[in-house]
N, C-alpha and C positions, 0 to 999 in steps of 0.2 A: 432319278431312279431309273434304273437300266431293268428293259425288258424287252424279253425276245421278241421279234416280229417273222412270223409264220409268212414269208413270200412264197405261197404255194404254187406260184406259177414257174418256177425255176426248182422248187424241190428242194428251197433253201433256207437255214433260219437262220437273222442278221442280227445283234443286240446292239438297241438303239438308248445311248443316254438322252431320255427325252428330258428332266427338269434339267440341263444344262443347255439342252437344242430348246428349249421353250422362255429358257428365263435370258438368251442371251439373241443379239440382231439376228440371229439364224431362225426364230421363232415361225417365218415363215416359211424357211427353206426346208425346216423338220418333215414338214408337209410331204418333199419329195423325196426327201437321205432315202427310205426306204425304197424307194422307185428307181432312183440311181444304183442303190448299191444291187436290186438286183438286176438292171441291166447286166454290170459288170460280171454278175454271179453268173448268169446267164450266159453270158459271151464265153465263160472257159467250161462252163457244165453242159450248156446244150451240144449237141453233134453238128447244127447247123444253125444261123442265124434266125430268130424269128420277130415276126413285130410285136411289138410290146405292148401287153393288155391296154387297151381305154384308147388307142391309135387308128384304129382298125377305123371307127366312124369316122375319123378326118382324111382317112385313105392315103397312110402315111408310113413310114418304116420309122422305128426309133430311132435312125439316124438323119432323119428328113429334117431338114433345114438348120441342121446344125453349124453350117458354116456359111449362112446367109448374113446378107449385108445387112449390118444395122445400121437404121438412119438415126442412132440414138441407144446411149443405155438405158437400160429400165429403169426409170424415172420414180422412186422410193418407194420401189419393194424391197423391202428390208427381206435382207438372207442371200438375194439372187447378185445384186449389185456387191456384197458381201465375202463372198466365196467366187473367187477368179474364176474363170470358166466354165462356171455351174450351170449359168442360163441356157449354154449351148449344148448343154446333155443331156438337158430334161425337155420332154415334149411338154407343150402349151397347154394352161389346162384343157380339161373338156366341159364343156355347158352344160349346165345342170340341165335333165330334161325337161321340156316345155310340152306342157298336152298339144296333140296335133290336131291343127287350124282345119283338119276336115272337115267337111260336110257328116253334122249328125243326124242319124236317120231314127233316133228316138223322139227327134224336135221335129216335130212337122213344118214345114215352111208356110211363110207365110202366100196367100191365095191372089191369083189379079182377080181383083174386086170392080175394078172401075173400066173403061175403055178409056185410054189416056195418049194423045200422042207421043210419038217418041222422043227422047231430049232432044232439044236442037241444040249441039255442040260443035266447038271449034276440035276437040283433041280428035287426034285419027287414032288413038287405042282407050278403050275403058272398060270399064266394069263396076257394076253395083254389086256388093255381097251383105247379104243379111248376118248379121254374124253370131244369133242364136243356132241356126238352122246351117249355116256355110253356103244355105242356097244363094246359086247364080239371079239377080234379078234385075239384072240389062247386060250385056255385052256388044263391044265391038270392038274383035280382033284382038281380047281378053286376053291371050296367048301367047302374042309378038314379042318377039326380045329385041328390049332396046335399050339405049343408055338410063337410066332413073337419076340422075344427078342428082339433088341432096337428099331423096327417099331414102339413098343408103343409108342414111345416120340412123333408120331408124332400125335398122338389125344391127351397127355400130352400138346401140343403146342396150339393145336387148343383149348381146354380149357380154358389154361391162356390165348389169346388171348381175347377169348368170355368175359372173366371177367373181366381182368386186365387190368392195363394201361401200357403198354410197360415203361414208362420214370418213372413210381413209383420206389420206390428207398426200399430195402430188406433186412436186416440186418437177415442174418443167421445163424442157431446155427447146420448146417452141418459139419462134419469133414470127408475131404478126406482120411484121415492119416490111417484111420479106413477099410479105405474100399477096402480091400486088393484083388479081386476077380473079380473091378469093372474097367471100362474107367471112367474116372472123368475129371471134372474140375479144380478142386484143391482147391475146398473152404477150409479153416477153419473157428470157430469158434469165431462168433463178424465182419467177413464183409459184408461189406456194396455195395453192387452192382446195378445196374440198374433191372427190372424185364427182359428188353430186352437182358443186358449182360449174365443172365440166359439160355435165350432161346437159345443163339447160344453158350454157354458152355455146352448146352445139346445136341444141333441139328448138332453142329459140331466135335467135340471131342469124342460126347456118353457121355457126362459128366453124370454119375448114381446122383454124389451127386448135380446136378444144379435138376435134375428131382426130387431128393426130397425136395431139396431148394423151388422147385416151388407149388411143391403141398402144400405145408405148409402155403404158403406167401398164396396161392389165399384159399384152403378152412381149414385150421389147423391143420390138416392132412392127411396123407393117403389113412385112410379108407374114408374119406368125401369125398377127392379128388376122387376117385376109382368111387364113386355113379353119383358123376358128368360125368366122363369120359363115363359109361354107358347109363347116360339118352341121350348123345351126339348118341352114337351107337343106340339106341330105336328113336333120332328124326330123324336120317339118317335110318332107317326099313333097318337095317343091321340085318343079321340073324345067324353069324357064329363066334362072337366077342362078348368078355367078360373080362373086365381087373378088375385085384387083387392090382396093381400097379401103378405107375406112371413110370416107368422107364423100364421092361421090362424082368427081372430077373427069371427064373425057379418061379411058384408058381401055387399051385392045383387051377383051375377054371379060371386062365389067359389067353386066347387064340384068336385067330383073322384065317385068311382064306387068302390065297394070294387075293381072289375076293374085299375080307372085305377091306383090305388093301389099293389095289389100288382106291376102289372109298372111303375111308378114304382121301386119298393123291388129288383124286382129287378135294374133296369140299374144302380141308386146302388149295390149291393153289387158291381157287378165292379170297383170301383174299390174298392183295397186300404186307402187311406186311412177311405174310408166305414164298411166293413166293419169297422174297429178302432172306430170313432165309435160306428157302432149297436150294439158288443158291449157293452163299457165299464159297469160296475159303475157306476164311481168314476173320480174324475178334478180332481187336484186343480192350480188355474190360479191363474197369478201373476199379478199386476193392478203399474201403478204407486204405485195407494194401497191395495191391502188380497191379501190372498190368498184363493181361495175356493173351499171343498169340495163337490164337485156328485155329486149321487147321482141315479142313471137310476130314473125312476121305471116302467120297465116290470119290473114283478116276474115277471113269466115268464122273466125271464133268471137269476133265483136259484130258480124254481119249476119249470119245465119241463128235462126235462133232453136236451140238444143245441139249446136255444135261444141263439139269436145274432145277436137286433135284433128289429126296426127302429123301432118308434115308437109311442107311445100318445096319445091327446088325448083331450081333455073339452071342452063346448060346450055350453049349451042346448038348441040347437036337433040339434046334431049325436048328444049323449049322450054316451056313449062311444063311442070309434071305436079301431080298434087295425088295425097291418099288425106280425106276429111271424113270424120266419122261424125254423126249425129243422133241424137236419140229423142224421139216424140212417142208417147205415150208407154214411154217403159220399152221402147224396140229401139237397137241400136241399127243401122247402117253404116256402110262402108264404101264413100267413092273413091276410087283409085281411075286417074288417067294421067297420059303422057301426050306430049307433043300437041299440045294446045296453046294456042293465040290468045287465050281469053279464059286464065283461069276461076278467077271468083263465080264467074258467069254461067261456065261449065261444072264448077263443082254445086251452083246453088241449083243449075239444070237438074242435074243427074239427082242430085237429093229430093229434089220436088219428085221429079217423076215418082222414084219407090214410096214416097211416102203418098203421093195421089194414087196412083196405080192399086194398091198392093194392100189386105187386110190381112193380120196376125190372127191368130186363131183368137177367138176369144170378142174379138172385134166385128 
């Protein structure tokens, strides 16, 4: 059935045969026909060029990255790998809004109740955040930008999430074999997995090559992916976070803040899917060529008790870094640190203090 579609941003109307765009492989490319045609409408009707609505938050021109290096085609999106040249004329989607990880000033914070010494930790950056309230309750040097090595997977998640459909199914052209330096999952090239079995081949393992599996599948690569991951950090008015990557690996301008971090981890947990990701022990994924058992390698979730996420990484230059959320008596916390000697130790530190230190109202 053909009907008109009112692109009122160009002053133009386009007639889109949608049960023929809907019932054939273009099903998802439907999604954009009206976004491209009026680019084009645009380019001969406006007087001068302009950025094209839904851009503006990734701080981009509709012509911005169109002729970037793929390290890969888009990996079964049906529509884009479909129509020759299409991926490189539509901008990447944009992410759905996420409520912002501020500090709410409706939620009172919780009160220091106790006289408690300070943690005694190896990390040189942290921070405790309550994550009813977003109040601050320990800092040191909360602010610092520095490498986060695998913490990035966790706005890599949040991403695919906003775009994707967890139960879409991936055929990718990643090889583990290759990736000598990294934690992986163990893709090869040609299988076919769920986008969910991704996420916890990335979330739990540190699978490097699920992280690049993913960014390929949701924006075709990389660098697209990366633009996305940022306008996320720009709709959260984070101010210390800047990723190169999807996975978390040494790279010039890559960087995040233990502050950045934890209220990262806290907006990804109000989304229920996430929250089952970052708890998960164990998690066993069906591949088209093999099956594979993936064990979370954050041990504060079998060591601490009320622990329930979010992410651990290891890096040279970064150390260890860790963002752990826990929850006793119906109150969540949130530690994020970097560049620690002594993660488990640090993160059971840090979560003792707020929970000794610190009474919730009510308490």
């Amino acid at each position: 059935m053909a009907r008109a579609e009112n692109l009122g941003w160009v002053g133009a109307t386009v007639q889109v045969d949608w049960s023929l765009l809907l019932s054939s492989r273009l099903r998802r490319a439907a999604l954009v026909v009206p976004f491209a045609a009026a680019v084009w409408l645009g380019s001969a009707c406006a007087p001068a060029p302009q950025p094209a609505p839904g851009l503006s938050g990734l701080g981009m021109t509709s012509t911005a990255h169109a002729a970037a290096p793929s390290s890969g085609a888009p990996l079964g999106v049906d529509g884009l790998d479909a129509v020759p040249g299409l991926a490189a004329q539509i901008a990447p989607p944009t992410p759905r809004p996420t409520p912002l990880p501020t500090a709410t000033p409706s939620i009172p914070p919780p009160r220091l109740a106790r006289e408690v010494d300070p943690p005694r930790i190896s990390a040189q950056m942290a921070v405790v955040i309550d994550e009813a309230s977003g109040a601050i309750l320990y800092g040191r040097e909360e602010n610092r930008e520095v490498a986060p090595a695998s913490l990035t997977k966790v706005i890599t998640a949040m991403v695919a999430l906003d775009v994707g459909r967890p139960s879409a199914r991936v055929t990718t052209d990643v090889d583990s074999r290759v990736m000598w330096d990294s934690t992986i999952m163990g893709l090869i090239p040609g299988e076919e997995v769920s986008l969910e079995d991704l996420l916890y081949g990335m979330m739990l393992p540190s699978g490097n090559d699920a992280a690049v599996a993913i960014a390929r599948y949701v924006a075709g690569n990389e660098i697209v992916f990366s633009d996305l991951m940022n306008a996320k950090v720009r709709q959260l008015e984070l101010q210390h976070s800047h990723f190169m990557n999807p996975h978390g690996l040494e790279q010039d301008g890559h960087y995040s803040s233990p502050y950045d971090m934890a209220m990262l981890a806290r907006a990804a947990m109000r989304n229920p899917f996430f929250r089952r990701l970052a708890a998960a022990k164990e998690w066993n994924a069906s591949g088209l060529m093999r099956s594979y058992h993936l064990v979370n390698l954050n041990r504060l979730l079998w060591q601490y008790p009320g622990a329930d996420g979010v992410k651990i990484g290891y890096e040279d230059t970064a150390i260890n870094t860790m963002v752990v959320s826990a929850v006793r008596d119906g109150h969540r916390v949130y530690a994020s640190f970097m560049r620690s000697t002594s993660r488990d130790a640090d993160g059971t530190a840090l979560l003792n203090y707020a929970f000794n230190a610190y009474a919730w109202p009510g308490q």
